[in-house]
N, C-alpha and C positions, 0 to 999 in steps of 0.2 A: 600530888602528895609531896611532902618534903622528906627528907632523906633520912629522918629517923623514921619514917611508916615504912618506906620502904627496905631499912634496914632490918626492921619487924618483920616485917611480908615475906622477906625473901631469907633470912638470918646469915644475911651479910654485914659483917661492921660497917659501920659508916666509914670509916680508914680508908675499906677497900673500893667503897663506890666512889668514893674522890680520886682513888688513886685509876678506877676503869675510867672517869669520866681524862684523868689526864693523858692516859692511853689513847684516848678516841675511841672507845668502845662503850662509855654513855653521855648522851647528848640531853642534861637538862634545861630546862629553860629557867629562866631569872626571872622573880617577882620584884616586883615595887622596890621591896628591902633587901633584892642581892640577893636572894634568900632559893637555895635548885629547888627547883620545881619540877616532877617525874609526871610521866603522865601514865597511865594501868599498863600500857606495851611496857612499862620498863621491868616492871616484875620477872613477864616473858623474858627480857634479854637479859636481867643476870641472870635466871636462872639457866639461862643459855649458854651465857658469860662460865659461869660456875662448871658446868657439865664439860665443855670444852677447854675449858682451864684443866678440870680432873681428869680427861683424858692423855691430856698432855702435852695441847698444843701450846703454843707461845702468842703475846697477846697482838705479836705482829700478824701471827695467822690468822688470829682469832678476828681482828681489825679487817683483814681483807676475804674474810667470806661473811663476816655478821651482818651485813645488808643484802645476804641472798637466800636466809636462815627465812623459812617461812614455818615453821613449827621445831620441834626437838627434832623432831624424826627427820627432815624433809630438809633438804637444801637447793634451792635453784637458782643455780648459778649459771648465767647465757654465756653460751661460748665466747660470746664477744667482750666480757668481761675477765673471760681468765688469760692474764696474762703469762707468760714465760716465768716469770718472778714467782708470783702465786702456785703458777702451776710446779713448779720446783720444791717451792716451801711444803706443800701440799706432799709431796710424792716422797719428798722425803722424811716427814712424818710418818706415811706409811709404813715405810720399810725402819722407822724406829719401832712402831707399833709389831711389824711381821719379827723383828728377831728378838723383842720382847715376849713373845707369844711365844717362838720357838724356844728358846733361855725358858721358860714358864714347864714347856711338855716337854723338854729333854731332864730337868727338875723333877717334876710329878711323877716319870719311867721312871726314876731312878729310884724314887721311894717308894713306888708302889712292889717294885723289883726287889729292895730290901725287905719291906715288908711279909712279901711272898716270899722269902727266904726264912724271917727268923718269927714270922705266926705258925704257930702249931698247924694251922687250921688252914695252912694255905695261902693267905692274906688276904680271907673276906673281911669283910667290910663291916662294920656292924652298924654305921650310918647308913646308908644303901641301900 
């Protein structure tokens, strides 16, 4: 498919699939006229691309586990392959994600805390 179907398919601009393919995180192929050529795995990888982008890794991380990405869910990556580097980048991702999570429910206590102070009612919920 060329890179407007798959700009369609997947509703990524075309901007940004040029700008993954110069990342190293898509590998199309050239027809006759120069022209990228996707093959149906590519849809899977931006949408891959896309989902790990929104979590918040960087496109360096994203570059050194996207060849071990065997579904959304699923990552297998051989030991033999994570490097010191990777393994670093990786970990410290983590711990951006655990004190964002922590920053998120030290937040939520606080207002559910005011809430419960200034609702008549206690601070149920009426979404809930």
């Amino acid at each position: 498919m060329k890179i407007g179907d798959l700009s369609r398919r997947t509703g990524v601009p075309t901007r940004l699939l040029r700008y993954y393919e110069e990342q190293d995180l898509l590998h199309p192929g050239r027809g006759g006229n120069g022209y990228r050529e996707y093959g149906e795995s590519a849809v899977r990888d931006v949408q891959q691309i896309r989902g790990l982008l929104d979590s918040g890794l960087t496109t360096e991380m994203i570059r050194a586990i996207l060849p071990y990405l065997s579904g959304p869910d699923e990552l297998i990556l051989p030991a033999e392959h994570l490097t010191p580097r990777t393994a670093a980048l990786l970990q410290d991702h983590v711990d951006r994600i655990q004190a964002r999570i922590d920053c998120l429910a030290r937040n939520r206590d606080r207002l559910l805390a005011y809430l419960a102070a200034v609702r008549p009612d206690g601070g149920a919920s009426s979404s809930g």
